[in-house]
Legacy VTK file of the C-alpha trace (Angstrom):
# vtk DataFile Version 3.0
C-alpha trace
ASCII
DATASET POLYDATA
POINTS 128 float
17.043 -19.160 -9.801
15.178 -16.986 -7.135
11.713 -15.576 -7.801
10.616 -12.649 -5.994
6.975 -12.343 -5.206
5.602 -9.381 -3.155
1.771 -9.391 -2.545
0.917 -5.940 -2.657
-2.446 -4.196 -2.010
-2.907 -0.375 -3.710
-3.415 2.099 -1.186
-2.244 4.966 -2.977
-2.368 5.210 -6.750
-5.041 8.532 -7.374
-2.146 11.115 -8.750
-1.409 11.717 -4.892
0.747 8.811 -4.085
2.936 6.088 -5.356
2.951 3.632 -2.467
1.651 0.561 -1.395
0.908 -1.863 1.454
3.254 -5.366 1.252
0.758 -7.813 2.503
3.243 -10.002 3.258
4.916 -7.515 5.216
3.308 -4.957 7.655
4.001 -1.961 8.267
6.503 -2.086 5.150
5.365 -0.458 1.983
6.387 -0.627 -1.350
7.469 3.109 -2.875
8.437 3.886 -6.436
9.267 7.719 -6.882
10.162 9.051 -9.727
13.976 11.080 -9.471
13.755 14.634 -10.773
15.290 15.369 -13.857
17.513 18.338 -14.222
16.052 19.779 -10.890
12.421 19.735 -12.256
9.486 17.329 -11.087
8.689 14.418 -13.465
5.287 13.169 -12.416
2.500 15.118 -11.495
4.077 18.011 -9.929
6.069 15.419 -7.654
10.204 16.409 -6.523
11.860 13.529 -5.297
15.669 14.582 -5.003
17.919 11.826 -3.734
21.128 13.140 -1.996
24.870 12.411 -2.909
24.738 9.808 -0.076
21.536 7.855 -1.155
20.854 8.294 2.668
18.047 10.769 2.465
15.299 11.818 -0.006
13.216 14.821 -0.219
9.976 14.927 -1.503
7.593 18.006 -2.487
5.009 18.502 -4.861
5.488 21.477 -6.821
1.501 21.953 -8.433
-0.317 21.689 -5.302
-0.061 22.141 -1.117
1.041 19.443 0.666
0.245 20.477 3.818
-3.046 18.682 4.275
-1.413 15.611 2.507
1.024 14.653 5.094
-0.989 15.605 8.051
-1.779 11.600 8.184
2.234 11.356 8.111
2.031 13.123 11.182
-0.882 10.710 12.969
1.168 7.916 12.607
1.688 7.148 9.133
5.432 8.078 9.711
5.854 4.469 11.485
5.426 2.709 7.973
8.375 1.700 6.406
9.086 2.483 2.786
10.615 -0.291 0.441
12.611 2.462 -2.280
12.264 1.473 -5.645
13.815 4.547 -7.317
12.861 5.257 -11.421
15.972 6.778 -12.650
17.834 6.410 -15.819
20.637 4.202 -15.443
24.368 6.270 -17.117
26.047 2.838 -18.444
22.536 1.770 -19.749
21.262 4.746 -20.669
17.536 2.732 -19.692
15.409 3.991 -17.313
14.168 1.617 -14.764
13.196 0.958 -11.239
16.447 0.377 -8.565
16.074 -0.671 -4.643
17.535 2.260 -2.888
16.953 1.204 0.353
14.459 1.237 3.025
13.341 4.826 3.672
11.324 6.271 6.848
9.785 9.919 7.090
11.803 11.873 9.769
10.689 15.198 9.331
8.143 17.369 7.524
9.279 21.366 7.272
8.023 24.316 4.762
6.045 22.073 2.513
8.978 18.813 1.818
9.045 15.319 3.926
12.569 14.507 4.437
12.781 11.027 4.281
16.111 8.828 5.851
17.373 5.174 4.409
17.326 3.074 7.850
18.351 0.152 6.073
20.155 -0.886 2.739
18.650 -4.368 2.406
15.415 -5.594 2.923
14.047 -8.977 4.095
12.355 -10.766 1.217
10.830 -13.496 4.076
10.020 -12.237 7.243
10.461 -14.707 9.912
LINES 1 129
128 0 1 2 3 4 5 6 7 8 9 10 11 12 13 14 15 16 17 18 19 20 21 22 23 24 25 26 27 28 29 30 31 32 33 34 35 36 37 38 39 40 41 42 43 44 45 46 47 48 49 50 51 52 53 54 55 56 57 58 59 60 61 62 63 64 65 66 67 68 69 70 71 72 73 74 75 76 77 78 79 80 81 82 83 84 85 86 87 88 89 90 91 92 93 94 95 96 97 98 99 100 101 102 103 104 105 106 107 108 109 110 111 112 113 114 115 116 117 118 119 120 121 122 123 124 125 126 127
């Protein structure tokens, strides 16, 4: 049976962010958004819409500016990698739960959404 261990280290966790650093695997972090239900934002004013594709996700936060948010996005912050752990409720299931989605990077930021693209569908559990 395999056992997956990630060391991870909070970096974001004040209402403002859901990611974090992988220790074990710089500059990958892991993200868990939460999908929007029925078009509306499900935590804390945050829109993450995933498109038909699962290649891209666009994220917005409807309660506040974001502006000032991703200006570190734009000094460099952009060259992390995210490890996607969508929330989203699961049709045969009906159970909501965390899913890997892929491994997401920020591309562009434009009227107030980062448009994030998958650059990968698996990720490397040891990096060699």
């Amino acid at each position: 049976m395999l056992y997956l261990i990630l060391i991870i280290k909070v970096i974001k966790c004040n209402g403002i962010g859901s990611y974090f650093e992988i220790a074990t695997a710089k500059p990958y972090r892991a993200w868990f958004p939460k999908l929007a239900i029925e078009g509306k934002a499900v935590s804390k004013g945050w829109y993450n819409e995933m498109n038909n594709s699962k290649n891209e996700i666009i994220e917005y936060n409807e309660i506040f500016d974001t502006k000032n948010l991703y200006k570190s996005l734009k000094d460099g912050e952009e060259q992390h990698k995210r490890v996607t752990f969508m929330k989203m409720k699961d049709n045969i299931t009906n159970q909501i739960k965390y899913k890997f989605v892929g491994v997401f990077q920020l591309y562009k930021f434009e009227k107030g959404k980062a448009f994030y693209k998958r650059i990968s569908t698996e990720f490397k559990i040891v990096q060699e």
